[in-house]
Residue, then its C-alpha position, 0 to 999 in steps of 0.5 A: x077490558x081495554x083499560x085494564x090492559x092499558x093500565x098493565x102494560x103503563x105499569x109494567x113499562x114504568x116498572x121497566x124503566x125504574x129498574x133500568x134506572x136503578x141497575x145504571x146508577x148502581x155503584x160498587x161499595x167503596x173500597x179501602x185502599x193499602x199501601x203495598x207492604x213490600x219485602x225487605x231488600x236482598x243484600x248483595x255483595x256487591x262493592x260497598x261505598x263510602x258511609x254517608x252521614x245520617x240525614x233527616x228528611x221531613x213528611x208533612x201531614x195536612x188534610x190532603x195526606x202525607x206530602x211527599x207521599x213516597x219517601x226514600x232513605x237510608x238505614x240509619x237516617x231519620x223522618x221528622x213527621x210534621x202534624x200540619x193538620x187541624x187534627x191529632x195524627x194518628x200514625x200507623x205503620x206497616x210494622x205496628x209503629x205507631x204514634x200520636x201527634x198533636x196538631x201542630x206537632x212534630x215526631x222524629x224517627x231513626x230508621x235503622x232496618x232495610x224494607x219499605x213501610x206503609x203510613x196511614x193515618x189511624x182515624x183518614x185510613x184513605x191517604x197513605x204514605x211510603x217510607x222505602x229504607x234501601 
């Protein structure tokens, strides 16, 4: 009788601390994470300035994701997206723009409307860019 006590309180211990360890280690199922997409800019009547000639700035994509993650320009200028990975890009923008482009490869865009734009890529939807067109 003893024994059979012992044994139920040995197993009910074990059992106590499997289930401890089990709720400890538990972790939260990944999450994918989005850039925020952003409401185009308010024009204002504010004093305008001298026109500035277009210009074209360049976002590199490597394994590690778009480099500078963050890219400002103005209406009118452009991107050349600069494929550095061993993999094809997959392009895809908050505006359903998209693009394929070769490892190796570049791909330029005009950006011509004021708003600001997510970039991830279609296949690694876990790095992300910004385009913010002001």
């Amino acid at each position: 009788m003893k024994t059979k006590i012992f044994i139920l309180l040995a197993v009910s211990f074990i059992l106590a601390i499997l289930a401890t360890g089990l709720w400890i280690t538990k972790k939260e199922p990944a999450q994918r994470i989005e850039a925020p997409i952003l409401p185009f800019a308010e024009k204002t009547n504010e004093a305008t300035t001298t026109p500035t000639e277009p210009i074209t700035k360049n976002i590199i994509y490597t394994k590690d994701g778009f480099n500078p993650a963050v890219t400002n320009i103005k209406p009118g200028d452009s991107i050349v997206f600069k494929n550095q990975n061993s993999k094809t890009l997959d392009l895809v923008m908050s505006d359903a723009t998209s693009a394929t482009i070769a490892k190796g490869k570049n791909f330029e865009m005009v950006f011509s409307e004021v708003g600001t734009l997510s970039l991830s890529d279609k296949w690694n939807p876990q790095v992300f860019g910004v385009v913010i067109v002001r």
